[in-house]
Steps between C-alpha positions, in 0.01 A plus 500: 500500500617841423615780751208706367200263545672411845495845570106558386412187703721623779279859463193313488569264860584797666100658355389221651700498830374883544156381472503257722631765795242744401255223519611414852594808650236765433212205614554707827375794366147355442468275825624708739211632623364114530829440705394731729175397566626134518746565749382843687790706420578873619643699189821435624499189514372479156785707340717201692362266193655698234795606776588064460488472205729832311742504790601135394599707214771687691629179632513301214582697178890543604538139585316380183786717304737221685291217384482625119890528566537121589175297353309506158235687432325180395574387921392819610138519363398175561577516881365830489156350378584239748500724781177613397330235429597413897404806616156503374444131650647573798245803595197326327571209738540781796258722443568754775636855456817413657550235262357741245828765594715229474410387145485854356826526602626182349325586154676851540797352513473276209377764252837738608707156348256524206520849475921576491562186257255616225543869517888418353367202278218741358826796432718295319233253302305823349804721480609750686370796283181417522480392892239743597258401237528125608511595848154741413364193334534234806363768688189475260470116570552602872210714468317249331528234730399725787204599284405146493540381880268747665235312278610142572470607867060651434463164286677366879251655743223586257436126270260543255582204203318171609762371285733557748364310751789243570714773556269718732465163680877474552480869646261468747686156613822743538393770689078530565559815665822691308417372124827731444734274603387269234714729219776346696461232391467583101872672570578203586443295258591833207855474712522119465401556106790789442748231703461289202509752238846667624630135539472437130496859359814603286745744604829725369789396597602623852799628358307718258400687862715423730645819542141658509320226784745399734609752737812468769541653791772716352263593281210647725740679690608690180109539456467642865722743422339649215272769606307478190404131556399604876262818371344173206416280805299777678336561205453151427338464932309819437338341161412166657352673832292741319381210293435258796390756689181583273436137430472389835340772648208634226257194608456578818536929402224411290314316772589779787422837337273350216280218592594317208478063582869370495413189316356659227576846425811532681643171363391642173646821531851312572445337209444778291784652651717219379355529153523854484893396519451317257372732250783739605758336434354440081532868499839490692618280273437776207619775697879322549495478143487850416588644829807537797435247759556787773222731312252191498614498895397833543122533325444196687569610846327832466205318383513295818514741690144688341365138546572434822416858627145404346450134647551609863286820507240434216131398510447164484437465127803669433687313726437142395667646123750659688628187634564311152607758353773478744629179354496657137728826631743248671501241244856617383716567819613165606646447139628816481655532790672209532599506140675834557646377803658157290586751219686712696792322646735376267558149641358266827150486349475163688570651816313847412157325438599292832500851677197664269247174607585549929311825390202322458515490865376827484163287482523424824609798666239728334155307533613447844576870624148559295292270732730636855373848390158418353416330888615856617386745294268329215561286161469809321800646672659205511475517140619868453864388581508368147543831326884465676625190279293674202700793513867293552422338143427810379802659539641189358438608163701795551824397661548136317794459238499187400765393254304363297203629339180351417493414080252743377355516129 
């Protein structure tokens, strides 16, 4: 087989690897409001759930640059769908919220593996040049997979299809009284069916990418160093928290100040949140063609910033727009960012996506402070401290240099 269909297959497993960790990890978004109920949790303890499972992110990410220096990337991904196929048995079998902590934070760590090996894979197997289109186009399959879960979870709790009966069967034999924990067990079984595909899935050579996936010590430290890389992974945390932090938290904003039902509107509204990335990133991918990354950076932001403005102090029917349109204003940063941040270091990509995905712990951090201060002073407030990371990403687009420019027509 040729380098270049290895390298479009290679593209193509890591599409499917990001939808599987969209899949998994924005599920939260849309049952969190049924985790609290389930379990009688302050708002605090809530923003623990998300805390579990993004802070594994901040543990794992530099180590997994250590494994990508000493195992396969063929190893790697099947334990890391290993892991998760574990995880999910181990909380469906203890279905408490202790257990529930634990898992998250075993999933969390698994998708920080999955997250530093493709990142490099994805650079080098579409080209360097054209790494922020790629990386804008696994964001759309992100988006599209957490489109998709937030209805898999009202098919879950709201059954409808007689045809389905088996299956509704096997959910109430799971959990009677938390039908959520069922999509546990679907991860399960998605995890167990991706172990099989990476074990016979084709791959470059690893020497093709050595140099870009596997990361020493020496290595970070030079990284560390760098201010530039340092000011990338706080934009990279601010990105992730802002995006965590609306997902989790617009259920139950909707619920609070709104009166809208979680299991219907608000788990649609997440939904159309997701798909409203979606849809943003078709136009982002048009706008990198023609346009600097850092200008696309900019409208973006400033965009977010009108929309959020209008989701936290708008009526109601303005509000539940508001909130997707969120997702379609957003749709670009992650790529962006962390393609600028890739592109503007001129070696130790391995080791600078290790240090760009323990941002993603900014997940964790954010949601969290959001709950501490919405038990103090109100959701809404809570919510308020977003406009802080909105603004850091912002000035992104003005101070980034990256060596190497986006290809433009």
């Amino acid at each position: 087989m040729s380098d270049q269909i290895r390298f479009r297959n290679t593209v193509l497993l890591v599409l499917l690897v990001f939808f599987v960790i969209s899949f998994i990890t924005n599920i939260l978004n849309s049952i969190i409001v049924a985790v609290k109920d389930s379990y009688d949790l302050s708002l605090a303890e809530l923003g623990l759930l998300p805390f579990a499972f993004f802070i594994a992110y901040a543990v794992m990410s530099i180590p997994a640059g250590f494994l990508a220096e000493r195992y396969s990337d063929r190893l790697l991904l099947q334990l890391s769908f290993g892991v998760i196929f574990a995880g999910c048995g181990f909380f469906v079998w203890n279905q408490n919220y202790a257990s529930f902590v634990i898992t998250l934070f075993v999933l969390g760590s698994a998708m920080a593996v999955l997250q530093v090996i493709i990142n490099p894979m994805l650079r080098i197997a579409g080209g360097v040049e054209h790494f922020a289109f790629n990386s804008v186009l696994a964001q759309l399959v992100f988006g599209l997979a957490s489109f998709l879960s937030p209805m898999l979870y009202v098919f879950v709790v709201n059954p409808s299809a007689d045809s389905w009966g088996p299956i509704q069967k096997l959910i109430q034999w799971i959990a009677p009284d938390k039908p959520w924990i069922s999509l546990y067990v679907f991860f399960s079984v998605m995890s167990l069916i991706l172990l099989v595909f990476a074990r016979f899935a084709r791959y470059p050579a690893k020497s093709n990418q050595l140099n870009e996936s596997a990361p020493s010590w020496q290595m970070y430290q030079v990284v560390f160093q760098d201010r530039k890389a340092l000011l990338y992974f706080f934009g990279i945390f601010a990105y992730v928290g802002f995006e965590q932090g609306i997902g989790n938290w617009l259920s139950p904003f909707l619920a609070e100040y709104h009166g809208y039902d979680p299991e219907t509107i608000g788990a649609q509204t997440v939904s159309y949140f997701w798909a409203m990335l979606t849809v943003g990133c078709v136009l982002g991918l048009f706008l990198l063609k023609v346009m600097s990354s850092r200008k696309v950076l900019i409208f973006a932001t400033t965009a977010t910033i009108l929309a959020l403005t209008v989701a936290l102090f708008g009526p109601s029917k303005l509000v539940v727009l508001a909130f997707p349109f969120l997702g379609f204003t957003i749709s670009v940063m992650w790529s962006i960012i962390f393609a600028l941040g890739l592109n503007s270091v001129p070696k130790h990509h391995g080791a600078m996506a290790g240090l760009l995905c323990t941002g993603i712990a900014g997940g964790a951090i954010i949601p969290l402070i959001i709950g501490l201060f919405g038990d103090i002073l109100g959701l809404k407030w809570g919510l308020v401290g977003l406009f802080l990371p909105l603004l850091y990403i912002l000035s992104i687009g003005f101070w980034s240099k990256p060596l190497v420019q986006n290809k433009t027509i």
